[in-house]
N, C-alpha and C positions, 0 to 999 in steps of 0.2 A: 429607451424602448419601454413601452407598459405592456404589459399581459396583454392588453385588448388590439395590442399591434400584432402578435402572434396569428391572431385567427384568421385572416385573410391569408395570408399565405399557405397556412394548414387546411381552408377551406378549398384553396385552390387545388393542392398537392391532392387532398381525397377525391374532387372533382374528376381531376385529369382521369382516375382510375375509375370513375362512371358511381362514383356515392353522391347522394345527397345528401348535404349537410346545414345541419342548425347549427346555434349555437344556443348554450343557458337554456338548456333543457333537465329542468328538476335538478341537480346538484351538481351535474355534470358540465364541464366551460363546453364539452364541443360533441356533437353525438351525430355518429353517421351512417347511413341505410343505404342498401344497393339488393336488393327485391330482398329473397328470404334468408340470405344470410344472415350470421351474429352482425348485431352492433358493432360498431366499430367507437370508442369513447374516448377523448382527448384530454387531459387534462393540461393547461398552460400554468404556467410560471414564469417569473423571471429569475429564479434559481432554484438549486436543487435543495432538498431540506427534507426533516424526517417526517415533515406534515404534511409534503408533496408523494411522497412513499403509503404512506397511508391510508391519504386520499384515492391513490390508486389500487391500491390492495381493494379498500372497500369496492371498491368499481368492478372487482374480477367477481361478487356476488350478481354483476347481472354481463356479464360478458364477458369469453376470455382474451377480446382484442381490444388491450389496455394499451395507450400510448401514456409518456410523459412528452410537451413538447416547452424545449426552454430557449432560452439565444445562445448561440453559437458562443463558446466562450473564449475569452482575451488574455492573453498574461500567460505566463510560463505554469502557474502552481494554478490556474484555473482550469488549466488545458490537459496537467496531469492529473487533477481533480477526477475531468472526465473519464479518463481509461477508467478511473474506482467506480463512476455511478455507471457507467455501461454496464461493468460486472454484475451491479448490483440488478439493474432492472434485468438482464440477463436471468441472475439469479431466480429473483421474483417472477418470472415468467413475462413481464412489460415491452411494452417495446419503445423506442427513445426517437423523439424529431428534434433535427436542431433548424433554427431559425437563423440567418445571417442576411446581413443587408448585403448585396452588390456592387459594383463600381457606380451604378445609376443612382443610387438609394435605393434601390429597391429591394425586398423582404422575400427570399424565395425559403420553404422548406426543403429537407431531403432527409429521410430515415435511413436512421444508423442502427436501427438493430427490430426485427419482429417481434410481437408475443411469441413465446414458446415454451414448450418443456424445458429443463436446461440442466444438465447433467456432465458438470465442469470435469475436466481429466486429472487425476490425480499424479502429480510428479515424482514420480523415485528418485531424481534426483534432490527436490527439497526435504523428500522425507527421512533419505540417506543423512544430508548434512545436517538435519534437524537430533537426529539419532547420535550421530556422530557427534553434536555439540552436549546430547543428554549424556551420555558414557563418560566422556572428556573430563566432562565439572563433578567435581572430591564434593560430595557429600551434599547437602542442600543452602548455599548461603544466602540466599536471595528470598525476599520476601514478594509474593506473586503480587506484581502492581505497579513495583517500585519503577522512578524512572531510569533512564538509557543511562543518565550519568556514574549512575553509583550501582551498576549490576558487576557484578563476578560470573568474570566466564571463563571457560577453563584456559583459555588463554593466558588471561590475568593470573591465573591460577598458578600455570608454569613457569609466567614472567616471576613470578614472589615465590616461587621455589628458585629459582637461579639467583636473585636478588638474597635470598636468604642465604645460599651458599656462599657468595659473594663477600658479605654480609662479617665476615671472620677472617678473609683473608686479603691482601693487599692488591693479586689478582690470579687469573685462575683460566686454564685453557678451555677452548669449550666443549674438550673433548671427555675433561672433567668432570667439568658441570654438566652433561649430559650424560658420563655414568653414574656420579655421586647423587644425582636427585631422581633422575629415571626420567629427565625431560628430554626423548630424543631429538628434538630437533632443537638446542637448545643454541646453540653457536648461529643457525638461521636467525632465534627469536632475539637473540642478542647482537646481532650483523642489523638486522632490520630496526632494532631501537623503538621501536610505536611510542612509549611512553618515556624515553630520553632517562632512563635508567641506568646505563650500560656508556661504560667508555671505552673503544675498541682501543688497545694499547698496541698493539702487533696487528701479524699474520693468525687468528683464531686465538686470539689472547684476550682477554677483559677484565674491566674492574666497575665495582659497583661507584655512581656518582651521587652527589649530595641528593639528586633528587631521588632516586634510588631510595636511598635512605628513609628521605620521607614518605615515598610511596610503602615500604616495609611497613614502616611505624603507621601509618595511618589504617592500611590493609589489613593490619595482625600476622602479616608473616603467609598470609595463606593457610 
């Protein structure tokens, strides 16, 4: 599909609704009238990108009915792409067409989202667990930027305090290790294993494993 396959289909979709439409009017791919209403302005793509964002921001200087309109997208990670750029023209106040061929070949539009205001809802519940993971984590070890691989989170945190209790004794209950470090759910974090640290020996019984070890040494202990 090219850009210029877009505009038929978008010209139809604004038709149906009683606009007149051009197209490649002074910088804009597609511009539409219906008596004394705002313009209505189109810009086509064949993907989403921060110069397609731009482009349309600039456009909300002469109208606030900004569309992006792109092709309907394929694939698993292009599809969940879309849920981000919905947000995002959301955000920006844009409104989104997508383009999908038919069983015929044929090229119909449908709009997935108007210009508007847009005043997203804030979650207590991410802001709770967000809160919950800043209290959690001992002191600051993380340098803001770094990647996913190599962050300390307080989880990690409590895993290298039981690891470190561990760490001196041959093994150890985890009703221990959960009053001797102050890591209450510590027999959970040690039953679950995430990082294959921990050798369950019993019934609430553990001992730290070779990797263990190295996750310690490499860590500093927490």
């Amino acid at each position: 599909m090219r850009e210029e396959d877009l505009y038929p289909p978008v010209k139809a979709l604004l038709e149906r609704q009683g606009y007149e439409v051009k197209g490649e009017i002074g910088a804009a791919d597609v511009v539409a009238r219906r008596g004394e209403e705002p313009l209505v302005i189109v810009e086509l793509k064949l993907r989403f990108s921060l110069g397609l964002y731009h482009q349309a921001v600039a456009r909300q200087a002469i109208s606030d009915l900004i569309y992006l309109a792109v092709p309907r997208p394929a694939g698993k990670t292009a599809r969940r792409a879309l849920k981000d750029n919905l947000a995002m023209c959301r955000r920006l106040g844009l409104g989104l067409i997508l383009v999908r061929l038919n069983g015929k070949g044929d090229a119909l539009a449908e709009v997935l989202c108007d210009p508007g205001p847009y005043a997203p809802r804030k979650s207590k519940t991410k802001q709770a667990r967000l809160l919950r993971e800043f209290d959690r984590l001992v002191g600051d070890p993380n340098r803001g930027g770094s990647t996913r691989g190599g962050i300390v989170t307080g989880y990690r945190q409590d895993a290298l305090r039981c690891a470190a209790y561990l760490s001196g004794r041959d093994q150890a209950r985890g009703a221990e290790v959960a009053r001797e470090t102050g890591v209450i759910h510590a027999t959970r974090l040690m039953r679950d294993n995430h990082y294959s640290w921990f050798d369950r020996l019993g019934t609430g019984v553990y001992a730290l494993t070779e990797a263990g070890r190295h996750g310690l040494a490499h860590w500093g202990g927490g």
